[in-house]
N, C-alpha and C positions, 0 to 999 in steps of 0.2 A: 451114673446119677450124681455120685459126687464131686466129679469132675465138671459135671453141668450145671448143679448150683455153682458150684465157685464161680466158674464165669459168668453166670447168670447176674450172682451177688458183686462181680468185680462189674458188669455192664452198668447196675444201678447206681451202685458207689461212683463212677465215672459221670453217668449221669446227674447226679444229685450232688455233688460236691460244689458247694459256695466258690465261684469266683471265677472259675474253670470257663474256658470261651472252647468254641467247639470249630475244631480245623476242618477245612475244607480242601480239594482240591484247587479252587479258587483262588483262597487263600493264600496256599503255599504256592502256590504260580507270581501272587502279587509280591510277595515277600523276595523268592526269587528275584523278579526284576529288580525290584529295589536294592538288593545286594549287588546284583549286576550294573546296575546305575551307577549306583557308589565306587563300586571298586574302578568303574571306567573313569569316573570323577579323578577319581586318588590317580589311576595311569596318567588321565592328560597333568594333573598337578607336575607328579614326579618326570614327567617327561619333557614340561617347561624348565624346570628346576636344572633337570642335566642339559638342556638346551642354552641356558643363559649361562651354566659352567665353564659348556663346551666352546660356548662365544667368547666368554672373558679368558680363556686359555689362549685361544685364533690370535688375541685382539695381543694380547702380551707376547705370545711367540711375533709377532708380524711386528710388534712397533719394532719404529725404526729407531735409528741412534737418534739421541740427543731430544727427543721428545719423551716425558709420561706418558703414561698410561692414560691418564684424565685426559690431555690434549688430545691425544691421537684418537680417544675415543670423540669427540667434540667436535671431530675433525671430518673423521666417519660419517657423524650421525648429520654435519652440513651438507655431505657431500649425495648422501642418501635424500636428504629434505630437497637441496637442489633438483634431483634428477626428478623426484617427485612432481615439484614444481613444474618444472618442463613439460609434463605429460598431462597435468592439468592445462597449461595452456596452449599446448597442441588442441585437447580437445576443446577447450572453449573456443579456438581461432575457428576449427572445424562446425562446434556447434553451430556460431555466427556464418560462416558459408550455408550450413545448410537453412537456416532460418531466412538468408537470405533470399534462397533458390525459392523456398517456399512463398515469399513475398511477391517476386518476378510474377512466378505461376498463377498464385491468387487475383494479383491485380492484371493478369490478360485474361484470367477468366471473367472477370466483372467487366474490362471491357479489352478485347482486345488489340484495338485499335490506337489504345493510350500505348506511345513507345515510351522506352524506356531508358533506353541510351545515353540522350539527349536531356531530359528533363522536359519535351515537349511533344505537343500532340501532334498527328499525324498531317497530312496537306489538308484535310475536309477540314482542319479544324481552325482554318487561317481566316475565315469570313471572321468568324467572332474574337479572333486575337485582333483580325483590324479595328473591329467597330470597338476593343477598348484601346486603341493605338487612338482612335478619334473621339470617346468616354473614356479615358483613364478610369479604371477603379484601382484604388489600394489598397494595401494588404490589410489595412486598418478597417477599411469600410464593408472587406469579405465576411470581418471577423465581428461586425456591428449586426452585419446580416445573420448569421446564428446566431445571436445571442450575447456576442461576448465585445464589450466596449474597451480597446484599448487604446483608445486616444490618450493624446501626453496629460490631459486636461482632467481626467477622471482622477478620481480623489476616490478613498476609502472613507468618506465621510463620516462615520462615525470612530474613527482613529485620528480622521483630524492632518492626514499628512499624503502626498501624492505619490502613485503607484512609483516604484524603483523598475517598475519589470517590461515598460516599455518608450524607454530613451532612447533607445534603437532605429524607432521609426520615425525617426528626423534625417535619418541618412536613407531612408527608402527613396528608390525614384519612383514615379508614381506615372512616369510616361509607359513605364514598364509593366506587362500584365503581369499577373500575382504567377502564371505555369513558369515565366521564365526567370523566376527568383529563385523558385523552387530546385536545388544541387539534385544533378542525376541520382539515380537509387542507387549509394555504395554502402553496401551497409557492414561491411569486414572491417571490425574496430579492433582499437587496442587499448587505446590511452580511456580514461575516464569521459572526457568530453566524447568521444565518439560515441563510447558506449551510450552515451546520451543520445547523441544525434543522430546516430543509426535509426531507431523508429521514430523520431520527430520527423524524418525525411521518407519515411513508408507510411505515413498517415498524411503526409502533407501532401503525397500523388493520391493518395482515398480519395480525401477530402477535394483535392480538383477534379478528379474524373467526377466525382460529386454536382461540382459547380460546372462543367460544363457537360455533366448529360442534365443539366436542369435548361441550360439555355440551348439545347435541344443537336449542339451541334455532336453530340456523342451519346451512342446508347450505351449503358450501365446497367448489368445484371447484380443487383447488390443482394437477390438471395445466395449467392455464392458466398458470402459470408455467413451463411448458415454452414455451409460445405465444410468449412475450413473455420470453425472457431478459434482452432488452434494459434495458428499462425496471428490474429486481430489480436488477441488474449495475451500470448507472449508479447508482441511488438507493446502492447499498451502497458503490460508489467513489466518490461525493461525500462519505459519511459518514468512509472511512478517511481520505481527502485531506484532511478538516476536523479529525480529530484530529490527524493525522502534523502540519499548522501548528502546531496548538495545542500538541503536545510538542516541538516545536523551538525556542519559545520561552513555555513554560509561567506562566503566573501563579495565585499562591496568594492566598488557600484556592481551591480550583479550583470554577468556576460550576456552579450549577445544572444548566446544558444540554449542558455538557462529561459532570459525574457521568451523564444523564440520556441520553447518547448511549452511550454505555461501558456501560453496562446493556443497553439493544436491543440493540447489537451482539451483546453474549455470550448474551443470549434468542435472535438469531436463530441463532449458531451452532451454539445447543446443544439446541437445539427437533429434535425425533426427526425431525417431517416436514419442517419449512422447509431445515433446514439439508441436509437432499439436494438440497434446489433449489439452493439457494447455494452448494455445493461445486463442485457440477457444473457450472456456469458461472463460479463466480469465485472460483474455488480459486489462479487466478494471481494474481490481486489483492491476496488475504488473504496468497498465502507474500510478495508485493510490501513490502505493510504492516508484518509481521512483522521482513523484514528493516530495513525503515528504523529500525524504531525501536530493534531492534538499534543498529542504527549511531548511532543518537542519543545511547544512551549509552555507547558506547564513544570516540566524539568529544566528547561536553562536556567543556570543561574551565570551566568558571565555577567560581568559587569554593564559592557556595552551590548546589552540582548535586545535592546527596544526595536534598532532598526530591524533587526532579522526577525523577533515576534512579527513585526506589520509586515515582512514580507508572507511570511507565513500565513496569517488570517487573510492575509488577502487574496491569495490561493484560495480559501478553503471559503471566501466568500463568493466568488467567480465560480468554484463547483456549484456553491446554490444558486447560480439560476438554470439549473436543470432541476424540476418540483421535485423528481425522484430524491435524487443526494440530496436536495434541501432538506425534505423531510425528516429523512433518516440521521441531518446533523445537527438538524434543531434538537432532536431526539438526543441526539450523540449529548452536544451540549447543554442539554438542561442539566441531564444525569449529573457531569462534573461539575457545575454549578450547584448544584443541590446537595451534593456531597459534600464539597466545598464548608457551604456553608450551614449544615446540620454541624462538622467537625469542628467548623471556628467558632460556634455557637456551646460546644462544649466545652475546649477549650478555653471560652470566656467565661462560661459559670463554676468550671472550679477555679480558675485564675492560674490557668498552665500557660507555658510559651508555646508558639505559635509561628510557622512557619512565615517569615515574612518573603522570601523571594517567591512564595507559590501565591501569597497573599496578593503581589504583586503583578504576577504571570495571569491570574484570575481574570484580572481585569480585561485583557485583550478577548477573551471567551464570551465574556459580559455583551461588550461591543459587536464583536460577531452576530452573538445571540441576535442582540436588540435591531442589527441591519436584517437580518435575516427575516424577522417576526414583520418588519417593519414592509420589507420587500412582496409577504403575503398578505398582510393586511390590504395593502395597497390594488392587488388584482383584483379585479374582478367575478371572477371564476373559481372562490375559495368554496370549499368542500368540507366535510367533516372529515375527509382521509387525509387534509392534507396536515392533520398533525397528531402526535402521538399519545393516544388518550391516557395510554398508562404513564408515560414518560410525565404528561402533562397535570396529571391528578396527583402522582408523587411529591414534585412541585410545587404544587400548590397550600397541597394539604395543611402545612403549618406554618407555610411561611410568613404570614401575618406575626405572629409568636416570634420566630424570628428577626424579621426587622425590627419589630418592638423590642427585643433583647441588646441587638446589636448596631442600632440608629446611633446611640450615643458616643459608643466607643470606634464605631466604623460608621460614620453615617454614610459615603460616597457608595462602600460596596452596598446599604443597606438601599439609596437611593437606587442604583444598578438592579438590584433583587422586585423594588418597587414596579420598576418601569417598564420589566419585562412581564411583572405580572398583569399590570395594566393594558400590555398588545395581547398577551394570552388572551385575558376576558373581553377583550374589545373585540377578537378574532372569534371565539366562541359568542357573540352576542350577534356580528354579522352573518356566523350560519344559522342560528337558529332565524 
């Protein structure tokens, strides 16, 4: 009995003691691991540790005469980047073969009648290469037909200065039909420019099987680009990724295959049937594209940026005549507009400096804007979808207060802020 209180009294006491947490099997299972964790932790430490010893002793015993230690290690570590290197562009050369194969494949499945060798369609397809041997059409006027105008003659009108992106097509022959301009599908690049013109040249055979299953002499399976979003999706994000280089550090007069890629793009955006293919798979890619190049020109500060800003908007004004992108970049554009000018609006009421090359870069966004708003106003067939209500109410909301702050000390941006708010309401007064 006395042996059974005690334990009894020692059960309670264990029981009832302030502070005391009550172990579990559970418990010490978790604790366990966690000591187990740790200690593995501490092995990989100390076993990097003797690792990098064991390396700097290799590196010392092996240098040779007449070289340090720093050199030889330097030397090493080139030799190791080199072979790296190597292995990387083995597999990109490979990547680019197989994206190719996939290109071949895609485009006999949609039609397979279009060869590919050559750059030219098959014998049935010689009626309608005659009848434009006796109607020339040109490459200019394929690209009028979708949507996209780039005669020498079109001007960016609200920037006030004529496109750089196609001087090109003064050397087109125009006796020649647009399939036989078009370089066979080689699409195994190396150099940059290729990397570019490898899918400018597997969109430019889409876009003609296109154009001639329209005048009937080829039939074209274009849900096959359901099949295979893959392969549409890469070829269209290698082409954005080769301009977004090229306008991040632009060179004038702009090439050939630059003008020449900026053309397809806006054919295929603005093509009735392709461009539901391409929305609907790389609608993310395009708002991607959009916004960089935004950002391109709101971050250059070079001195000579002008030209290369107006190439830039002019791109991205050519994306809006497809309603989708437009929407989504009016949208894009207000936003940094709005920001903009809430920020310089602060800036001027406590009397802080004030970024003047962004103040500057602003402007060409402005101009976009205002062609843009301008462009929807102008159809016929305007919608309450076709602009962004929130994007548009943010906008709005104070910016009366704004130009009234900022008229005197910026009036040009405040007039810009005016006159976009002016097609805003004048676009919202036509739907209602």
């Amino acid at each position: 009995m006395h042996g059974e209180q005690r334990a009894g009294s020692g059960r309670r006491g264990w029981f009832c003691m302030p502070g005391a947490s009550l172990a579990s099997p559970g418990s010490s299972r978790s604790a366990f691991l966690k000591k187990e964790i740790k200690g593995g932790r501490e092995n990989q430490v100390w076993y990097l540790k003797i690792s990098k010893l064991a390396l700097a002793f290799a590196i010392i015993r092996s240098k040779p005469p007449g070289k340090s230690c720093k050199e030889y290690t330097e030397h090493l570590a080139k030799t190791v980047s080199e072979r790296d290197f190597g292995w990387k562009s083995k597999v990109e050369v490979l990547e680019a073969e197989v994206l190719r194969l996939r290109q071949e494949l895609l485009l006999n499945k949609v039609c397979p009648r279009f060869c590919l060798e050559n750059g030219k369609p098959d014998a049935s397809a010689e009626a309608l290469l005659g009848q434009e041997r006796v109607n020339p059409v040109s490459y200019s006027s394929q690209l009028e037909d979708s949507g996209c105008d780039v005669s020498n003659d079109y001007a960016f009108d609200s920037l006030g200065t004529a496109s750089d992106f196609h001087q090109s097509e003064q050397n087109v022959n125009t006796s020649k039909p647009w399939l036989e301009m078009v370089p066979p599908l080689n699409l195994c690049c190396t150099s940059k420019k290729e990397f570019l013109t490898a899918p400018v040249q597997f969109l430019q055979h889409l876009l003609e099987i296109r154009r001639l299953s329209e005048g009937g002499v080829l039939q074209a399976d274009f849900t096959e680009l359901e099949n295979d979003s893959f392969t549409v999706c890469n070829s269209l994000s290698q082409l954005l990724d080769g301009l977004t280089v090229f306008y991040n550090s632009p060179k004038f007069p702009v090439s050939n295959f630059v003008t020449e890629a900026v053309s397809v793009l806006i054919s295929l955006v603005t093509d009735t049937k392709l461009s539901n293919h391409v929305l609907k798979k790389c609608f993310k890619k395009l708002e991607e594209f959009k916004k960089s190049l935004i950002q391109i020109i709101l971050r250059n500060s070079s001195v000579n940026r002008f030209q290369a800003l107006h190439a830039v908007s002019h791109t991205l004004v050519l994306l809006g005549k497809n309603n989708i992108l437009r929407n989504s970049l009016i949208s894009l554009l207000l936003s940094e507009v709005r920001q903009f000018a809430e920020q310089l609006l602060q800036a001027h009421q406590i009397q802080a400096m004030y970024d003047i090359t962004q103040y500057e870069n602003i402007f060409p966004l402005c101009m976009m804007l205002e062609q843009l708003l301008q462009n929807e106003t102008e159809e016929s067939n305007i919608s309450s979808s076709d602009y962004d209500g929130e994007e548009k109410v943010k906008f709005l909301r104070n910016l009366d207060q704004i130009i009234l702050h900022l008229s005197d000390e910026f009036p040009l941006f405040s007039l810009y802020l005016w006159r976009v708010s002016v097609l805003l309401n004048s676009a919202q007064i036509q739907i209602d």
